[in-house]
C-alpha positions, 0 to 999 in steps of 0.5 A: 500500500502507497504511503498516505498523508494523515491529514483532512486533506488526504482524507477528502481524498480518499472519501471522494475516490471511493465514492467514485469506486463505489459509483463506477463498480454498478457500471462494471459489473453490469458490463460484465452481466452484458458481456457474458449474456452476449457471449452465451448468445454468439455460442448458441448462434455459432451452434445453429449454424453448425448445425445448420451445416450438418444438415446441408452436409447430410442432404449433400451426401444424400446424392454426392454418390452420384459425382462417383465418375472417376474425376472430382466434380465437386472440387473447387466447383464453388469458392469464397470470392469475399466475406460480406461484414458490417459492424455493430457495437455490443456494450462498446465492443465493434464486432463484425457482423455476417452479410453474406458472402461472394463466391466464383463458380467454376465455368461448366460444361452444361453437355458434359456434367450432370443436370444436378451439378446446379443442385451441388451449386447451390449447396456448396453455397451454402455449406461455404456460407454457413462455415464463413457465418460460423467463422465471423461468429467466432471473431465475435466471441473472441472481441467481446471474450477479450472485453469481458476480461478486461473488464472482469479484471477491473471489477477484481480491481475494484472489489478487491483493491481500490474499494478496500484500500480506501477505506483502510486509508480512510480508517487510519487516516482518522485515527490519526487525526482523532489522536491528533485532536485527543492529543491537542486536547491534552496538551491544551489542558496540561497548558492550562494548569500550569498557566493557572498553577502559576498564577496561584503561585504569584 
C-alpha cells in the first residue's frame, strides 16, 4: 500500500475516490452481466449454424454418390470470392457482423456434367456460407471474450483493491487525526494548569 498523508486533506481524498469506486463498480459489473449474456448468445448462434451445416452436409451426401465418375466434380466447383461484414457495437465492443458472402463458380460444361451439378451449386453455397457465418461468429466471441476480461479484471480491481484500500486509508487516516485532536486536547489542558498553577503561585 502507497504511503498516505494523515491529514483532512488526504482524507477528502480518499472519501471522494471511493465514492467514485463505489459509483463506477454498478457500471462494471453490469458490463460484465452484458458481456457474458452476449457471449452465451454468439455460442448458441455459432451452434445453429453448425448445425445448420450438418444438415446441408447430410442432404449433400444424400446424392454426392452420384459425382462417383472417376474425376472430382465437386472440387473447387464453388469458392469464397469475399466475406460480406458490417459492424455493430455490443456494450462498446465493434464486432463484425455476417452479410453474406461472394463466391466464383467454376465455368461448366452444361453437355458434359450432370443436370444436378446446379443442385451441388447451390449447396456448396451454402455449406461455404454457413462455415464463413460460423467463422465471423467466432471473431465475435473472441472481441467481446477479450472485453469481458478486461473488464472482469477491473471489477477484481475494484472489489478487491481500490474499494478496500480506501477505506483502510480512510480508517487510519482518522485515527490519526482523532489522536491528533485527543492529543491537542491534552496538551491544551496540561497548558492550562500550569498557566493557572502559576498564577496561584504569584
Amino acid at each position: 500500500m502507497a504511503k498516505i498523508k494523515l491529514t483532512k486533506t488526504e482524507l477528502k481524498a480518499q472519501t471522494d475516490a471511493l465514492k467514485r469506486f463505489q459509483r463506477f463498480l454498478p457500471m462494471l459489473q453490469l458490463k460484465k452481466q452484458q458481456l457474458q449474456g452476449e457471449i452465451a448468445g454468439i455460442v448458441a448462434k455459432a451452434e445453429a449454424v453448425s448445425a445448420k451445416e450438418q444438415a446441408v452436409r447430410k442432404a449433400l451426401d444424400a446424392w454426392v454418390g452420384l459425382f462417383a465418375t472417376g474425376e472430382d466434380l465437386l472440387g473447387g466447383l464453388v469458392s469464397v470470392r469475399e466475406v460480406k461484414t458490417s459492424s455493430a457495437n455490443i456494450a462498446g465492443v465493434e464486432i463484425p457482423v455476417f452479410d453474406g458472402i461472394e463466391t466464383d463458380v467454376k465455368p461448366i460444361d452444361l453437355w458434359a456434367t450432370p443436370a444436378w451439378t446446379d443442385d451441388a451449386v447451390a449447396a456448396l453455397t451454402d455449406v461455404l456460407a454457413l462455415q464463413c457465418e460460423r467463422a465471423v461468429l467466432e471473431r465475435q466471441r473472441e472481441l467481446v471474450a477479450e472485453e469481458l476480461r478486461t473488464t472482469s479484471q477491473r471489477v477484481n480491481l475494484f472489489e478487491k483493491v481500490k474499494i478496500p484500500d480506501c477505506r483502510e486509508n480512510i480508517r487510519v487516516i482518522k485515527i490519526a487525526i482523532g489522536d491528533e485532536q485527543t492529543a491537542a486536547v491534552t496538551r491544551g489542558k496540561i497548558a492550562k494548569s500550569r498557566g493557572t498553577g502559576e498564577e496561584d503561585a504569584a
